[in-house]
C-alpha positions in Angstrom: -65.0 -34.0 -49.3 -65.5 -32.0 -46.3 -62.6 -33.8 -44.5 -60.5 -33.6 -47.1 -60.6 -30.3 -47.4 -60.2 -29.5 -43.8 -57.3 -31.5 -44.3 -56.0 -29.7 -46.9 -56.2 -26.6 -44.9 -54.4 -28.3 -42.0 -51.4 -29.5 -44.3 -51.4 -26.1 -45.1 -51.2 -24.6 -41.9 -48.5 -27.0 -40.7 -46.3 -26.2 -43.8 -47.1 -22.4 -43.3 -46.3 -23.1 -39.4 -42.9 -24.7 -40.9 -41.7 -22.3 -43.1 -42.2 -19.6 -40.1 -40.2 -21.4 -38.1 -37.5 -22.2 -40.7 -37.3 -18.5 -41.7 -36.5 -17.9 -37.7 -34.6 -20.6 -37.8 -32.6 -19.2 -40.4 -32.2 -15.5 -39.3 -30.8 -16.1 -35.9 -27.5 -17.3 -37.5 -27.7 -14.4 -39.8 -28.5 -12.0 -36.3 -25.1 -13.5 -34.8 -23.1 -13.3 -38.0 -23.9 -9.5 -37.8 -23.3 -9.2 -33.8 -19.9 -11.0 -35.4 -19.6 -8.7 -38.0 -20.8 -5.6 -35.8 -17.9 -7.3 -33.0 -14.8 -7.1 -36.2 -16.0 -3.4 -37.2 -15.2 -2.4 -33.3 -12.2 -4.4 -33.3 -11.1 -1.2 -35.8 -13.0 1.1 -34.5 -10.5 4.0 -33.2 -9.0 3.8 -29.8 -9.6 7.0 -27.6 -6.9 8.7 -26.0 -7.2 11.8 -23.4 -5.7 14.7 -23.8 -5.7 16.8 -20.6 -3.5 19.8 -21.2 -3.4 23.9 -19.9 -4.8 25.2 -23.0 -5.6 28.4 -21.2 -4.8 29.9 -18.1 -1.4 31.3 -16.9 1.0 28.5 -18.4 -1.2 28.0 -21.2 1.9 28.2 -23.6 2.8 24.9 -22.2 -0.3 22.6 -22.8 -1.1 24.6 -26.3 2.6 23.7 -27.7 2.4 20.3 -26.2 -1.0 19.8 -27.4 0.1 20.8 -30.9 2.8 18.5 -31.3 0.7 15.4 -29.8 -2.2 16.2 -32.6 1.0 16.4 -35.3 2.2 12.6 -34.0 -1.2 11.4 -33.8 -2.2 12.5 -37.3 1.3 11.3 -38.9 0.3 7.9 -37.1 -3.3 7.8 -38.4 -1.7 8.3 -42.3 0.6 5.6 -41.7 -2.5 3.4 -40.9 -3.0 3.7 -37.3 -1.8 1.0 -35.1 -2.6 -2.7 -34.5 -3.2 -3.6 -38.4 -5.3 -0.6 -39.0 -6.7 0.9 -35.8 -6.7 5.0 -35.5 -6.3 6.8 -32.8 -8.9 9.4 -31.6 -7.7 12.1 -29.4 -10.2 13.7 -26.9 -8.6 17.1 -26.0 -10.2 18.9 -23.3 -9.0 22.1 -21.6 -7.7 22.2 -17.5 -7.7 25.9 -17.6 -3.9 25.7 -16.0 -6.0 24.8 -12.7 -5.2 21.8 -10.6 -9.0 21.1 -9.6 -10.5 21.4 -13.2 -7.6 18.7 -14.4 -9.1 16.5 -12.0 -12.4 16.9 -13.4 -11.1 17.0 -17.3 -9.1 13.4 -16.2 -12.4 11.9 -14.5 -14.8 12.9 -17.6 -11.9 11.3 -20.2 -11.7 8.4 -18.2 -15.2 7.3 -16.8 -17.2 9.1 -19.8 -15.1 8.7 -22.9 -13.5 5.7 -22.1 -9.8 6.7 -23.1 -7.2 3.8 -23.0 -4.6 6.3 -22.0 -4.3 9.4 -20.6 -2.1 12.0 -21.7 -1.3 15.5 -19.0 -1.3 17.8 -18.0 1.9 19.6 -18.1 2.5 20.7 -14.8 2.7 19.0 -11.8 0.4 20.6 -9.0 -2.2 19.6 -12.4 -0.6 16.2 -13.2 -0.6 15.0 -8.8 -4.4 16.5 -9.2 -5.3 14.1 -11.9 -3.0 10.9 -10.5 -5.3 9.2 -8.0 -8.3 9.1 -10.8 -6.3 7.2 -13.4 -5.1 4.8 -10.4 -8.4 4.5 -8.9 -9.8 3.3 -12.7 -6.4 1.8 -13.2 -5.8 3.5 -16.9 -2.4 4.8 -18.0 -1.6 8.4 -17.2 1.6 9.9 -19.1 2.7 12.9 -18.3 5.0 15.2 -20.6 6.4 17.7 -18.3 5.5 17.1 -14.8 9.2 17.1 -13.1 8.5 16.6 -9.6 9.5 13.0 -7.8 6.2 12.3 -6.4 4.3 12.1 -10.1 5.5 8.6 -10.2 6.0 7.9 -6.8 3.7 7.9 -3.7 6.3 10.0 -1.3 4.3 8.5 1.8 4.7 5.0 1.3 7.3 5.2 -1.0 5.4 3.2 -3.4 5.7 3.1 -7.1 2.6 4.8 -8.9 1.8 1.6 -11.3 -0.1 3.6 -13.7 1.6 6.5 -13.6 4.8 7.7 -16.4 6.7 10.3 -17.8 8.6 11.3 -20.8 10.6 14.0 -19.5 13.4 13.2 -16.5 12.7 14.5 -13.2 13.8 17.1 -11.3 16.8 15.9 -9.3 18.8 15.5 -12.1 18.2 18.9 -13.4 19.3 20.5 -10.0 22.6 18.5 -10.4 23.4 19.3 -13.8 22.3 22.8 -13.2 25.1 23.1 -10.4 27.6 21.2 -12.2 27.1 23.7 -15.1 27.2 26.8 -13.1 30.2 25.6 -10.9 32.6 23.6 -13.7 31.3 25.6 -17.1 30.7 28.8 -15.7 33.2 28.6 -12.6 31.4 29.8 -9.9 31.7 29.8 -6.5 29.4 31.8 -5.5 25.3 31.4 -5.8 22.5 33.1 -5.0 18.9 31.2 -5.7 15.6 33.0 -6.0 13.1 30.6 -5.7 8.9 30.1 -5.7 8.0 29.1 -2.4 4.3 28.5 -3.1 5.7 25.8 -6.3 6.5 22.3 -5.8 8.2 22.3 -8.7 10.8 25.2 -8.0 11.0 24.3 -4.0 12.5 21.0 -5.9 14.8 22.2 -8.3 16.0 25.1 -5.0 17.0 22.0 -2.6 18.8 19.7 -5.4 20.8 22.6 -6.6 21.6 23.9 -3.1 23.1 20.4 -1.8 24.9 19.8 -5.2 26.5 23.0 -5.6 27.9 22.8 -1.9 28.9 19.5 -2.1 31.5 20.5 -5.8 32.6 23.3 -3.2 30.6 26.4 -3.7 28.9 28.5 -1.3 25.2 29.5 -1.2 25.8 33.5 -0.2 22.0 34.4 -0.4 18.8 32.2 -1.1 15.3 34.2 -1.6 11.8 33.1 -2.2 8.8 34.5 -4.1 5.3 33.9 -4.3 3.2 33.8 -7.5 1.3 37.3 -6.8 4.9 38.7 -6.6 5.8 41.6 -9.4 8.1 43.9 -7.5 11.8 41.8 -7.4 14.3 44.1 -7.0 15.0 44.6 -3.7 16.0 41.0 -3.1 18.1 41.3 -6.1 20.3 44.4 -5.3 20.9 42.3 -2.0 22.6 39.9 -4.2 24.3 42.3 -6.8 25.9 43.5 -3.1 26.9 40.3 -1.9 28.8 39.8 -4.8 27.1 36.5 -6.0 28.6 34.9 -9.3 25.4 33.3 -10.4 22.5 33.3 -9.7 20.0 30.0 -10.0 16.7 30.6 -11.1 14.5 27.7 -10.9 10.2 28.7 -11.9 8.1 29.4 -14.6 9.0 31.8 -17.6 6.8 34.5 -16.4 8.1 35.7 -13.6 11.6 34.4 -14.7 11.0 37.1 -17.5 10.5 39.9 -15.1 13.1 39.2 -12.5 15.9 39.2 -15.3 14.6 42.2 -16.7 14.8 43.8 -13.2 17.9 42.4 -12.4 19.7 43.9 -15.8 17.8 47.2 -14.7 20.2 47.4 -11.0 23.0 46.2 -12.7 23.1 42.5 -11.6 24.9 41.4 -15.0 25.9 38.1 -13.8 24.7 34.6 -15.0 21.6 33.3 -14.4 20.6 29.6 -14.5 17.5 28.2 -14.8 15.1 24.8 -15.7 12.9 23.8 -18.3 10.0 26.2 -17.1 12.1 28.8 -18.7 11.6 27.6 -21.9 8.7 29.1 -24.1 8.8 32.0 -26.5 7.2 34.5 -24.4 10.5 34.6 -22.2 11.5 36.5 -25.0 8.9 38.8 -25.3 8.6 39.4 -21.4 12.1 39.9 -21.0 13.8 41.4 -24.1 16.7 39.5 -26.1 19.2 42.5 -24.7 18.3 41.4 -21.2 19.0 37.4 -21.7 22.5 38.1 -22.3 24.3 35.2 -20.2 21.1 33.2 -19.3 20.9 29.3 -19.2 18.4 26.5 -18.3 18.7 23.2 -18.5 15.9 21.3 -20.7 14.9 18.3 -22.8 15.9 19.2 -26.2 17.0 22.0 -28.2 16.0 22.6 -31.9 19.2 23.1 -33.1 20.1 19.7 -32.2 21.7 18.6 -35.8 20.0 15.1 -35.5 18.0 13.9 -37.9 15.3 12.9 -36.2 15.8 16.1 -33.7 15.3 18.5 -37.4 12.9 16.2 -39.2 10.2 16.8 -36.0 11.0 20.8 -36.2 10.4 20.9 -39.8 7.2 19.4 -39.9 6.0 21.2 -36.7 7.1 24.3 -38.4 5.3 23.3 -41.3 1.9 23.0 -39.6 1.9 25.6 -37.3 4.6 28.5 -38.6 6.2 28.1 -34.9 9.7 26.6 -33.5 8.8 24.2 -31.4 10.2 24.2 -27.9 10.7 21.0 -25.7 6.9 21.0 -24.7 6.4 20.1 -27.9 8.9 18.0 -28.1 7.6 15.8 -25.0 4.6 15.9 -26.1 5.6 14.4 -29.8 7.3 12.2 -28.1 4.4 10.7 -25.6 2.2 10.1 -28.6 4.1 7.8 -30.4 5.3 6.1 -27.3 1.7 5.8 -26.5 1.6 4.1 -30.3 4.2 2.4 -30.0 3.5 0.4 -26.5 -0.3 -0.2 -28.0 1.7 -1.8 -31.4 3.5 -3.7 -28.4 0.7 -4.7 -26.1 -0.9 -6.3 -29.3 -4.1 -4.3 -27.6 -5.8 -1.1 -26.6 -6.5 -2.7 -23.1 -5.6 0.1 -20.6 -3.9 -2.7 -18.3 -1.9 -4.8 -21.7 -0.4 -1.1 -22.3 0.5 0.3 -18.9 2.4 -3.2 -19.2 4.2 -2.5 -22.1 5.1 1.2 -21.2 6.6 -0.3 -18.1 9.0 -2.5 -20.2 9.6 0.9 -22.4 13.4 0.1 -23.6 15.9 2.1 -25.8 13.1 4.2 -27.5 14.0 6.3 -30.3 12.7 9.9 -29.5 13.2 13.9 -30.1 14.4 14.5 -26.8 16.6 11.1 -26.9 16.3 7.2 -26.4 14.6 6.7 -23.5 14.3 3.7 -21.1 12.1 3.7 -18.4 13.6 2.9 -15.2 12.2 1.4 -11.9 10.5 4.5 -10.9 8.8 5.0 -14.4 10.9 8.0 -15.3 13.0 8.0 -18.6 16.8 8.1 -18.8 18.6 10.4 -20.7 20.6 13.5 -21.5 19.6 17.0 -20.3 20.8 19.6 -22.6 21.9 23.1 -21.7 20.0 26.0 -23.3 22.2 29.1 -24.2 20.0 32.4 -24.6 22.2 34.2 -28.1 20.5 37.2 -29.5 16.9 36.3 -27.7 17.0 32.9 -30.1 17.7 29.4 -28.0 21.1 27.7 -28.7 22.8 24.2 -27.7 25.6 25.0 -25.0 25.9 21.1 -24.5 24.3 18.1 -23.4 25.6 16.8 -19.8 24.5 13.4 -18.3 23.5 13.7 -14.6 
C-alpha cells in the first residue's frame, strides 16, 4: 500500500511536472505571436519627420509661414490615410530661433533623439549649411524649402554633391539672371546700381550673378554698395545713386531692411525701379515700407497667389481657410516639401531614411504649387521663377521667365 501510494504521488508529480512544461511550452509561441503582432502595430506606427524652422527671431516670418503650410500638407495627408497603406506622419517641430548654431542643435536632437526619417529646414541658408553636416554625418534626408545658395547641395571645396541634401526652391543663380534679364529687356535699363548685404551669403550671391549678367545683355553697373545687418541709416549711399542717374536699382536681401531702404529711397527722391529676390517676399514688407512707397518694386520668387492655376488657388484657399492669411511662397515651398516628402516615402515603398533619399533623388515631373519639379544632378528643382509686381501694397504676377 505504502508503495502504491508513493507511487501515486509520483505519477502525480510527473503529470503535474508535464503540464508545467506544456503550458511553457505553449506560451512561448503565444510570446512570439505577440513580438509579431507588437512587430505589424509598428509597421503603422507613424513615421517622424523634423521640422527645423525660424519660428522666432529676426526672419521668423519665414519659418512660421513655412511651418504653417507644412502642418496644412501633413494633416490633408494624414485624412487621406497617411502613406504606405495607412502610415501617418508625425511632425516634430522645434524652434532654431533664426540662429545658425541653435539649428544645428534643433537638427542633431530630431535626428539622434527623435529618430526622424527626414528632415525638413530651416529656411535660410547660413541655418540650413549649419544643420547640413549632421544629417550627412547620420546619413538622413535634409530638405530644405528656401535655402538659395549653391553650396546647400553642393560641397563648394571638393565640388562634391551633398547625397543627402535637397531643395524645393531653385537656387540663386538663376534668380540673378532672370533678375537682370527683367530689369534690362522688361524694364529697359541700362543703367544699375546694386545695394547689397555684405555680411549675407545669400545676397553676396544674388550681387555677383546679377552683376555678370546684366553686363554681359550690355548694361553698365554705375554704382554697387554694401550693407551690414546692424545698418539703419541708408540714405547717403542712395542719394549717390539718385545722382548718378541709375535706372534701376537691384536689391538683393531680406525684407527688413529692403523695407527701409525703399522707404528712404522714395524719401530723397530716388523714384526709380527697384528689383529684388524672394527674401523680399513676406507681408511685413508692406507694413515696413508702406504700399505708397512700393510703387515700381519687383522681385523675382517661386510663386505668386494669383497664379490662376488650379492647383496654385486650391492651396491658397485652404491655407486661407486655416489660418485667415495669404500665403506667400514660404508657404508655398513648404507645402510643397511635405508632400514631396509623402510622395517619395509612397515611392520608396519605406520610411528608411536611405530607401527615400533614393527616391527624392529620382524626383521627376512633380506636380507642385510653385510648378513641376525635377530634380537635377545637383539636387535642385527645375522650374519657372515668377516676377512679383508690388500694385497698391498687394503682390501681383508680372510674368513667369525661364532662366
Amino acid at each position: 500500500m505504502r508503495f502504491s501510494k508513493w507511487l501515486v504521488v509520483l505519477v502525480l508529480v510527473i503529470f503535474a511536472a508535464g503540464a508545467l512544461v506544456g503550458c511553457g511550452g505553449g506560451s512561448k509561441p503565444a510570446e512570439q505571436g505577440g513580438q509579431q503582432s507588437q512587430e505589424g502595430e509598428e509597421s503603422k506606427e507613424p513615421i517622424k519627420i523634423g521640422v527645423n524652422y525660424e519660428l522666432s527671431g529676426e526672419v521668423a516670418t519665414y519659418g512660421s509661414n513655412t511651418k504653417n503650410a507644412i502642418m496644412l500638407a501633413f494633416d490633408e495627408i494624414n485624412a487621406n490615410g497617411g502613406v504606405l497603406d495607412g502610415r501617418l506622419i508625425e511632425p516634430i517641430v522645434l524652434d532654431n530661433k533664426s540662429d545658425n548654431a541653435e539649428a544645428t542643435s534643433v537638427g542633431t536632437r530630431l535626428i539622434t533623439k527623435e529618430k526622424v526619417a527626414v528632415h525638413l529646414g530651416p529656411a535660410t541658408t547660413g541655418a540650413t549649411l549649419a544643420v547640413v553636416p549632421v544629417a550627412t554625418e547620420y546619413k538622413v534626408p535634409l530638405l530644405t524649402t528656401s535655402a538659395t545658395h549653391p553650396d546647400v547641395t553642393v560641397d563648394p571645396q571638393s565640388g562634391a554633391i551633398r547625397d543627402y541634401v535637397f531643395r524645393v526652391c531653385f537656387i540663386d543663380p538663376p534668380q540673378g539672371i532672370v533678375g537682370a534679364s527683367f530689369a534690362y529687356n522688361d524694364l529697359g535699363a541700362r543703367k544699375a546700381a546694386i545695394y547689397y548685404d555684405n555680411t549675407n551669403d545669400y545676397s553676396k550671391g544674388l550681387y555677383k550673378v546679377f552683376k555678370e549678367e546684366f553686363a554681359k545683355l550690355g548694361g553698365t553697373i554705375t554704382s554697387e554698395e554694401g550693407y551690414v545687418k546692424e545698418d539703419q541709416e541708408f540714405r547717403p549711399t542712395l542719394t549717390k545713386f539718385r545722382d548718378a542717374g541709375v535706372d534701376i536699382v537691384y536689391l538683393p536681401g531680406y525684407y527688413q531692411k529692403a523695407a527701409l531702404i525703399v522707404s528712404q529711397a522714395r524719401e530723397i527722391g530716388l523714384d526709380v525701379p527697384f528689383v529684388g529676390a524672394d527674401g523680399w517676399d513676406s507681408p511685413d514688407l508692406v507694413k515696413i515700407a508702406g504700399a505708397e512707397n512700393l510703387k515700381d518694386v519687383f522681385f523675382t520668387n517661386h510663386y505668386s497667389s494669383q497664379d490662376p492655376s488650379e492647383k496654385v488657388q486650391s492651396f491658397v484657399q485652404a491655407y486661407k481657410g486655416k489660418y485667415g492669411d495669404m500665403p506667400d511662397s514660404f508657404a508655398a515651398l513648404g507645402y510643397d516639401a511635405a508632400y514631396l516628402i509623402a510622395d517619395a516615402i509612397n515611392r520608396a515603398g519605406s520610411a528608411d531614411p536611405e530607401a527615400i533619399r533614393t527616391a527624392l533623388a529620382e524626383t521627376k515631373s512633380f506636380d507642385a504649387v510653385t510648378g513641376t519639379m525635377s530634380f537635377d544632378e545637383k539636387h535642385n528643382p527645375v522650374k519657372e521663377i515668377a516676377i512679383i509686381e508690388m500694385v497698391d501694397g498687394e503682390q501681383t504676377l508680372r510674368t513667369k521667365i525661364a532662366p
